[in-house]
N, C-alpha and C positions, 0 to 999 in steps of 0.2 A: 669487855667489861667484867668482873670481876661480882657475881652473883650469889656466892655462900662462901664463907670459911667455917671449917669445922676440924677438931681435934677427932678423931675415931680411933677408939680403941679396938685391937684389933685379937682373936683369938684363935691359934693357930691348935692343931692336934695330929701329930706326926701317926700316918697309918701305916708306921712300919714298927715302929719302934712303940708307939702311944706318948709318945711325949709331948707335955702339952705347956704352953707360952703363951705370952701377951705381946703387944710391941702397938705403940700409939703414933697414928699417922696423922701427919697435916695435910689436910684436902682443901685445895681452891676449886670453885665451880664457876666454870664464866665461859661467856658466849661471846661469839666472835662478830664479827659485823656483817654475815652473814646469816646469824639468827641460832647458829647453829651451838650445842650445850658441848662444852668438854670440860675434863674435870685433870687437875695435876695432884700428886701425893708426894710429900716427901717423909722421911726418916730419919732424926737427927739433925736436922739441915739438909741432907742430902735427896733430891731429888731421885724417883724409883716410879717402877710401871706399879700399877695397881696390884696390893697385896691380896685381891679378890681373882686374880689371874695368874695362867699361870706361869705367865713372863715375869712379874712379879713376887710370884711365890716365895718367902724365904728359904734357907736351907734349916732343919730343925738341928740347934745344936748339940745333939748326941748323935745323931746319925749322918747327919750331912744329906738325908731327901730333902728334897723340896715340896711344899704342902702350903696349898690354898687358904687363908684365913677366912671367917664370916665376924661381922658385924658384930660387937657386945654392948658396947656404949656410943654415945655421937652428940659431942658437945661443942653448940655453934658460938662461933666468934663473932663482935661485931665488924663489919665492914668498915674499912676506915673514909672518914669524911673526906670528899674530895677539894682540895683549896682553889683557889682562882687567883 
């Protein structure tokens, strides 16, 4: 079930280079029916590991590292009604 939607703006700062970016991810938070929390992100449409990780890391476009984002903004969606 399906427990937050939220837009996160995300703020990357490349430690090689210093180059510094934005890029806005779409987060679902929902529990499974075993109680348990997990959370999906995608980019564009396209689904990706967490931009706080660093499987997710993007690559910073002047250098081509990879570099961890943190949190800037976090704007929640409403959950949509479920029909019957």
């Amino acid at each position: 079930m399906i427990t937050e939607l939220a837009v996160e703006h995300v703020e990357f700062t490349c430690g090689h280079c210093w180059h510094r970016w934005t890029a806005d991810y779409d987060v679902q938070h929902y529990q499974d029916e075993d109680g348990s929390d997990w959370e999906n992100f995608s980019h564009s449409g396209v689904p990706t590991p967490s931009p706080y990780s660093t499987d997710g890391a993007p690559a910073c476009p002047r250098c081509h590292r990879h570099w961890v984002g943190h949190l800037t903004e976090r704007h929640l969606l409403p959950l949509p009604t479920a029909t019957r």
